[in-house]
N, CA, C and O of each residue as an XYZ file, in Angstrom:
348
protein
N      18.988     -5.637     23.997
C      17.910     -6.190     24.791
C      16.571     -5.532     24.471
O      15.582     -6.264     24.503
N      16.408     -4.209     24.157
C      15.251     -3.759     24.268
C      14.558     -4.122     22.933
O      13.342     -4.218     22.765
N      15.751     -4.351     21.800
C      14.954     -4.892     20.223
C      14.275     -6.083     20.601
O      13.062     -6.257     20.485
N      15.162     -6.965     21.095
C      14.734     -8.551     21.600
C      13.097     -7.768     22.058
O      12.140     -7.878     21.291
N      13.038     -7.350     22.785
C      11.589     -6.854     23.804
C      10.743     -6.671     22.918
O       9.572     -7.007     23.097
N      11.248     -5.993     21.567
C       9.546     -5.511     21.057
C       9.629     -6.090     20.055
O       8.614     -6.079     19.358
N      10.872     -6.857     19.524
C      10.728     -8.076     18.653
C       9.553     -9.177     19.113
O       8.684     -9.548     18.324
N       9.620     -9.538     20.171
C       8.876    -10.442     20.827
C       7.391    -10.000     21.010
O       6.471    -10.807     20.882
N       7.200     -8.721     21.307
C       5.772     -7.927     21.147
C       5.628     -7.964     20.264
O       4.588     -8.611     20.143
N       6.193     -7.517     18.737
C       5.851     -7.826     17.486
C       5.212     -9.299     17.386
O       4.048     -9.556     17.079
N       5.853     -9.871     17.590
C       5.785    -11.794     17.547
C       4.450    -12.351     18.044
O       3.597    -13.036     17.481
N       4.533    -11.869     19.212
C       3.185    -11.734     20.244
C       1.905    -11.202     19.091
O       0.937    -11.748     18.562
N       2.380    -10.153     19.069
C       0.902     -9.642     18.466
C       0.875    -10.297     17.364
O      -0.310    -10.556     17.154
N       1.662    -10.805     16.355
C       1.499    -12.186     15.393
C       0.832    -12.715     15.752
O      -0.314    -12.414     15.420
N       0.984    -13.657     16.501
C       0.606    -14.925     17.311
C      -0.818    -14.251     17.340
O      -1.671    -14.495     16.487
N      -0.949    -13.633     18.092
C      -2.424    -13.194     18.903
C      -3.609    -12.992     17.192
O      -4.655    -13.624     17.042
N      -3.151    -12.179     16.358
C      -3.819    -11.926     15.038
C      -3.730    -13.398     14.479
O      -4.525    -13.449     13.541
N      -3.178    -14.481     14.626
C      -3.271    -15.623     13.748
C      -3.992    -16.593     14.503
O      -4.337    -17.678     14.037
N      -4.239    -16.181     15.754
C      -5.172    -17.184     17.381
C      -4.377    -18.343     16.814
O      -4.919    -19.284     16.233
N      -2.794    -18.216     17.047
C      -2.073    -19.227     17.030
C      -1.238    -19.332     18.195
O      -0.056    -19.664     18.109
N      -1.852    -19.041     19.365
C      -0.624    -18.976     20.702
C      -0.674    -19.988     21.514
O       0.125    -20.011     22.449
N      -1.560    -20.985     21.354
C      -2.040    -21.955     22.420
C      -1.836    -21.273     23.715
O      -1.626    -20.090     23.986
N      -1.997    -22.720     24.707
C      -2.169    -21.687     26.080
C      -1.123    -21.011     26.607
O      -0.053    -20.922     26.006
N      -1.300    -20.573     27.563
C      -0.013    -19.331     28.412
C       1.510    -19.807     28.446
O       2.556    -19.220     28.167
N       1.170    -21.382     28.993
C       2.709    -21.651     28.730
C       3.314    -22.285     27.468
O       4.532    -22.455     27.411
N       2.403    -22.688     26.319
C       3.505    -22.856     25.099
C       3.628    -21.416     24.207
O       4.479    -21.229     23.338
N       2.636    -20.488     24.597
C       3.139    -19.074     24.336
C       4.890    -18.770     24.795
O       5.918    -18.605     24.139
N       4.532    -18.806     26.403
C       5.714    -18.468     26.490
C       7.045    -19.308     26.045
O       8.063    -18.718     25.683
N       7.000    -20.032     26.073
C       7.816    -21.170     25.144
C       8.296    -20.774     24.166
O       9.524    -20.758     24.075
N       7.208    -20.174     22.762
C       7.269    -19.467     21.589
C       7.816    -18.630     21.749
O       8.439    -18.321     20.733
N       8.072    -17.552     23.095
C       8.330    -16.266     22.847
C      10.457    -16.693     23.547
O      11.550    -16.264     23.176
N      10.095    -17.529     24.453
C      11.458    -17.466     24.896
C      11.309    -16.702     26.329
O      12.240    -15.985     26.698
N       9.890    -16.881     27.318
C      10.487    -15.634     28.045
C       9.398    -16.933     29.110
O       8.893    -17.999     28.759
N       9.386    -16.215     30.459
C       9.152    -16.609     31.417
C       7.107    -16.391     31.165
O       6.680    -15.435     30.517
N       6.237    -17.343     31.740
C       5.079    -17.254     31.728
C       4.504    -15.588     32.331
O       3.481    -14.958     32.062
N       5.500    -15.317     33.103
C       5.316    -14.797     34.186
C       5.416    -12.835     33.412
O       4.724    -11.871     33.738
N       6.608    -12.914     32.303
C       6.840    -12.074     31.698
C       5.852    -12.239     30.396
O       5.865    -11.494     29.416
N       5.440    -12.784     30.491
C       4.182    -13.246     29.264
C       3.598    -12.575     29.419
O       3.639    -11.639     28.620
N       2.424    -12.497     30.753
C       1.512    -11.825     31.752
C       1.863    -10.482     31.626
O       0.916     -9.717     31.446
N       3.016     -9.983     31.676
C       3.269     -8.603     31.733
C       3.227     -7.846     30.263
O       2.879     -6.690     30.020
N       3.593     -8.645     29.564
C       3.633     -8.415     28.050
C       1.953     -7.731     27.775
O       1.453     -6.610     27.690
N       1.489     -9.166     27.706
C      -0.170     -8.875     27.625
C      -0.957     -8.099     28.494
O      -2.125     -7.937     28.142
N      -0.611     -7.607     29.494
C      -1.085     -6.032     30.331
C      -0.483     -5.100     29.844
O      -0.949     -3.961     29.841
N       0.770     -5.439     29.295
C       0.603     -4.027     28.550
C       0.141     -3.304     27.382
O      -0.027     -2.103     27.174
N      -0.052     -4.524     26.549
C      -0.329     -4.414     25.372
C      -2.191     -3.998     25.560
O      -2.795     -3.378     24.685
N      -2.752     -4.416     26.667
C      -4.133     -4.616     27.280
C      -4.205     -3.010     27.194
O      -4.686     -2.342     26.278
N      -3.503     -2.486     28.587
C      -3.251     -1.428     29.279
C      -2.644     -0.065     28.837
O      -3.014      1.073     29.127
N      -1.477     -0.540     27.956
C      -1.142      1.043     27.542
C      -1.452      1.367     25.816
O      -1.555      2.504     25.357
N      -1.588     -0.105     24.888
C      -1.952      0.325     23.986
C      -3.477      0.028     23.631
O      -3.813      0.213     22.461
N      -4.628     -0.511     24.741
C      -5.912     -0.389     24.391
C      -5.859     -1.418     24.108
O      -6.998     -1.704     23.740
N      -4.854     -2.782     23.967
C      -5.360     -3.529     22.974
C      -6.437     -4.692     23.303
O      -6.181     -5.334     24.321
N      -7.500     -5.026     22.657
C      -8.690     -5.892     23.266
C      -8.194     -7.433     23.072
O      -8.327     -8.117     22.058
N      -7.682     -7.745     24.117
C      -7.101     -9.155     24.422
C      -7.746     -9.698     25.153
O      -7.921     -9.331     26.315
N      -8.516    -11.250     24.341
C      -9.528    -12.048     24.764
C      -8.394    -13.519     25.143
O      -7.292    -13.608     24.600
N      -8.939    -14.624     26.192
C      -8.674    -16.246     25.836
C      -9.571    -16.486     25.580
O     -10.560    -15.962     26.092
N      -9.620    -17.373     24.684
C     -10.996    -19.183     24.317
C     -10.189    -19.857     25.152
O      -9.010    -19.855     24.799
N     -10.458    -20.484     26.232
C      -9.841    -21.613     26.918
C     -10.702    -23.162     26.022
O     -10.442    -24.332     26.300
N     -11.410    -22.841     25.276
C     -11.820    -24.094     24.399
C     -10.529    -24.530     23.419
O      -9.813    -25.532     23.411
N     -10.555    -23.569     22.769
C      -9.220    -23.626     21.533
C      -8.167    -23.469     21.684
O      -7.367    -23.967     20.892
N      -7.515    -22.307     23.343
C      -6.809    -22.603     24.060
C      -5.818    -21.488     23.357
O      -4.606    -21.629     23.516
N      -6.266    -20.496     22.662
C      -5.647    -19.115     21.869
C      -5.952    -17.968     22.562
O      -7.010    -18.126     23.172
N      -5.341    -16.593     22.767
C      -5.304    -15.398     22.905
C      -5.850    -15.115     21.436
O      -5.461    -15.673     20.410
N      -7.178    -13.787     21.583
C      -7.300    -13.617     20.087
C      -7.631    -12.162     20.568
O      -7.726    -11.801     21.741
N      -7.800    -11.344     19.369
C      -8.360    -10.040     19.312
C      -9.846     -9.979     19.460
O     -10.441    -10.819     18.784
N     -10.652     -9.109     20.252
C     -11.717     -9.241     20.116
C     -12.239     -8.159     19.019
O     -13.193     -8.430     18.290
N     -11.643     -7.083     18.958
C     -12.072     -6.593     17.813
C     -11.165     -6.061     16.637
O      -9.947     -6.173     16.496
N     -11.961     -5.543     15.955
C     -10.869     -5.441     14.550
C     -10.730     -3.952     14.666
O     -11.445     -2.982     14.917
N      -8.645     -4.394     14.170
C      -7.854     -3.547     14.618
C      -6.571     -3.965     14.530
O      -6.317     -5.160     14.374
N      -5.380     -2.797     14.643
C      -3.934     -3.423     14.157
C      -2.862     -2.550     15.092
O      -2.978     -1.335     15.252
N      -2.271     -3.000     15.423
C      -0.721     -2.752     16.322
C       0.265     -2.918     15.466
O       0.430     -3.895     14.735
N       1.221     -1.554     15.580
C       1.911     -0.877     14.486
C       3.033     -1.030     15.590
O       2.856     -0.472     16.673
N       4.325     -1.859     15.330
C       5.591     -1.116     15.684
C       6.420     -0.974     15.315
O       7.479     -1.435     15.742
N       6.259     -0.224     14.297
C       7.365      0.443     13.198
C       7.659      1.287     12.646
O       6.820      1.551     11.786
N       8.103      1.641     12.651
C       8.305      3.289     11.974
C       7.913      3.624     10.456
O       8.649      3.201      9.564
N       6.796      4.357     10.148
C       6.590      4.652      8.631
C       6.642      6.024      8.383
O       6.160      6.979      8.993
N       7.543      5.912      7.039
C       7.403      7.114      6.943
C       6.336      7.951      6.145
O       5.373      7.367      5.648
N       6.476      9.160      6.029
C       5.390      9.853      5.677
C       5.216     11.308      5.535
O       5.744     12.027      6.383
N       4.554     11.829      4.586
C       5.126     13.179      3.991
C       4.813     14.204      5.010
O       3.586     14.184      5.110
N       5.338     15.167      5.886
C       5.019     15.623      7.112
C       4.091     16.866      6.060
O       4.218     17.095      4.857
N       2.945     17.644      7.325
C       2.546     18.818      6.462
C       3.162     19.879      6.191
O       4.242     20.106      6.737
N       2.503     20.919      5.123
C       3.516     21.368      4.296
C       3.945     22.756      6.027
O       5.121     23.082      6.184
N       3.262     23.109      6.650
C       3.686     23.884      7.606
C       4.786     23.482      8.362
O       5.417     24.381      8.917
N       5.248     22.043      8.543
C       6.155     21.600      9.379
C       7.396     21.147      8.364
O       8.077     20.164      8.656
N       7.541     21.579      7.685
C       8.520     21.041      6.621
C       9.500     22.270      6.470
O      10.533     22.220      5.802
N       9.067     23.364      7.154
C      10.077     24.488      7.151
C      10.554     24.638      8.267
O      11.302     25.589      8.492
N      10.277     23.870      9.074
C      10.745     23.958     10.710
C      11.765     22.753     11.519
O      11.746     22.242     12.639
N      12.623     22.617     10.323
C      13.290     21.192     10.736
C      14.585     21.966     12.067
O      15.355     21.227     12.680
């Protein structure tokens, strides 16, 4: 359940970078989840990761207002050389 969760946040934040979500409820449609859990999705993404989440009710998309990227994945990466003796 919890992959499903940030599979769908992944998805979401797709959607949102391509201002391909139309409105609230064929979002949620897209995502598979309740409008209602939609709403919660996008406060958090608002709320705990900063993220600047605009609507156009003209075009009828969630878009980014500024430029910027949401990472949920694990990369790896060469740790510094001080922490490499401290496993």
């Amino acid at each position: 359940m919890f992959k499903t969760y940030l599979e769908k946040i992944d998805r979401l934040n797709l959607l949102i970078r391509r201002r391909a979500t139309g409105n609230p409820k064929q979002l949620a449609e897209k995502l598979d989840m309740s409008e209602r859990r939609l709403y919660q999705c996008i406060d958090f993404l608002r709320k705990e990761l900063k993220a600047p989440i605009k609507y156009n009710e003209i075009i009828q998309t969630y878009y980014y207002s500024e430029k910027g990227e949401i990472k949920l994945r694990w990369e790896d990466f060469e740790p510094p050389k001080d922490l490499k003796n401290n496993k």
